[in-house]
Legacy VTK file of the C-alpha trace (Angstrom):
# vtk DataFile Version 3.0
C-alpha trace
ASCII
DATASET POLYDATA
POINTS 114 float
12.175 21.141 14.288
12.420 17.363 12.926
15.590 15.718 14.153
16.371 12.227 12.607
18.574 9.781 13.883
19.766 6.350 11.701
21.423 3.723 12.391
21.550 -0.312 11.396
24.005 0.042 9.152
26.873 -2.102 8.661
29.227 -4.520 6.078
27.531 -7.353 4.684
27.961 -10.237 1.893
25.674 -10.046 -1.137
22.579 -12.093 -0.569
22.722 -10.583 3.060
19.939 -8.501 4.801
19.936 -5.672 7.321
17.347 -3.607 8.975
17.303 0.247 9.457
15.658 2.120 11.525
15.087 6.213 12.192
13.784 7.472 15.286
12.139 11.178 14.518
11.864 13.882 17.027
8.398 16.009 16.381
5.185 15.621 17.284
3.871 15.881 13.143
5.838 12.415 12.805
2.376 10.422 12.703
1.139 12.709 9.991
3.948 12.848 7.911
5.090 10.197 4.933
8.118 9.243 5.491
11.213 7.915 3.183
14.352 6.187 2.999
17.229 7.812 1.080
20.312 7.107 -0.373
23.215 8.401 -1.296
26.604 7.665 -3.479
29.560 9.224 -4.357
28.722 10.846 -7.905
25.433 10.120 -8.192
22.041 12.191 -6.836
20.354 11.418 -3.710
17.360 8.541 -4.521
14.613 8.435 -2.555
14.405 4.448 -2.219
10.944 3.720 -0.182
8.472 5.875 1.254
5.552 4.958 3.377
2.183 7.452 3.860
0.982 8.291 7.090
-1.572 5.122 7.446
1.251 2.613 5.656
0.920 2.853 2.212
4.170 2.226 0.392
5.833 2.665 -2.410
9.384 1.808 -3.791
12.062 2.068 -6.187
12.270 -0.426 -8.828
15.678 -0.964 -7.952
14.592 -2.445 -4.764
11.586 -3.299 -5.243
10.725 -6.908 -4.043
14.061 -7.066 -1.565
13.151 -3.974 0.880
10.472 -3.429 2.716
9.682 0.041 4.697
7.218 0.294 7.543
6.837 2.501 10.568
5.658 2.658 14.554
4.027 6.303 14.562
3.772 5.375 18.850
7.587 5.017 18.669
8.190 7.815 15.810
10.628 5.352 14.179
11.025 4.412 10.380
12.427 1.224 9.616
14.084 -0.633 6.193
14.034 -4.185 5.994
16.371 -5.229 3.360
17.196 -8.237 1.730
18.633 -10.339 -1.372
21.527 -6.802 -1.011
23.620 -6.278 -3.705
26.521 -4.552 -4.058
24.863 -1.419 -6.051
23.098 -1.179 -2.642
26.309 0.617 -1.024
25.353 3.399 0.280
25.167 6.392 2.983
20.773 5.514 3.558
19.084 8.563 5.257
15.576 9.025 6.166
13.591 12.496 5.831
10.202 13.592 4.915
9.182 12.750 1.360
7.623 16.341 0.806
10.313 18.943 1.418
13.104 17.185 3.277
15.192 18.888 5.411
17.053 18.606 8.838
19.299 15.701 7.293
20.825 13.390 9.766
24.180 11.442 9.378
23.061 8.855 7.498
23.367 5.336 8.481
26.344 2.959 5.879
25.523 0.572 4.549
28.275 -1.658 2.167
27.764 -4.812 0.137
30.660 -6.921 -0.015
32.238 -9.730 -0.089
LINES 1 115
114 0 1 2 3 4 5 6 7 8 9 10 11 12 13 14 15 16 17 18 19 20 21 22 23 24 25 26 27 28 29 30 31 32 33 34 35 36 37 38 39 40 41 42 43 44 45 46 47 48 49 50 51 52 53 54 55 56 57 58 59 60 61 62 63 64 65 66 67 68 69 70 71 72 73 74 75 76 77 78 79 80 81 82 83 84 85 86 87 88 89 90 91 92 93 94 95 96 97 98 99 100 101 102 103 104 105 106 107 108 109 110 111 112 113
């Protein structure tokens, strides 16, 4: 059973950056694409960047260009780089599988502000 764990979260200005991370429990991790989620109040979860087992990656074009999603399969961790944030980037970000999510962790915040 996958357990996810996020965190990197935090308050920062517009124009700001922060980096994410997810540490997976499993041994399938390596094998697995991976995503970043994210969630608001009111809206449906978006699946924001997802990266393939050998590091192909794909994104949103709401953040494409600003965030960047990689991974260490030897430390089963997914991380977000993400820069240039605006405020529409509040949100509660989440990692999971891209096929058939599950086990959701707590989420890491993340709020643009000034």
């Amino acid at each position: 059973q996958v357990q996810l764990v996020e965190s990197g979260g935090g308050l920062v200005q517009p124009g700001g950056s922060l980096r994410l991370s997810c540490v997976a429990s499993g041994s399938t991790f390596s094998i697995n694409p991976m995503g970043w989620y994210r969630q608001t109040p009111g809206k449906e979860c978006e699946l924001v960047a997802r990266i393939s087992s050998i590091g192909t990656t794909n994104y949103a074009d709401s953040v494409k260009g600003r965030f960047t999603i990689s991974r260490d399969n030897a430390k089963n961790t997914v991380y977000l780089q993400m820069n240039y944030l605006k405020p529409e980037d509040t949100a509660l970000y989440y990692c999971n599988l891209v096929y058939n999510p599950r086990n959701w962790g707590q989420g890491t915040q993340v709020t643009v502000s000034s």
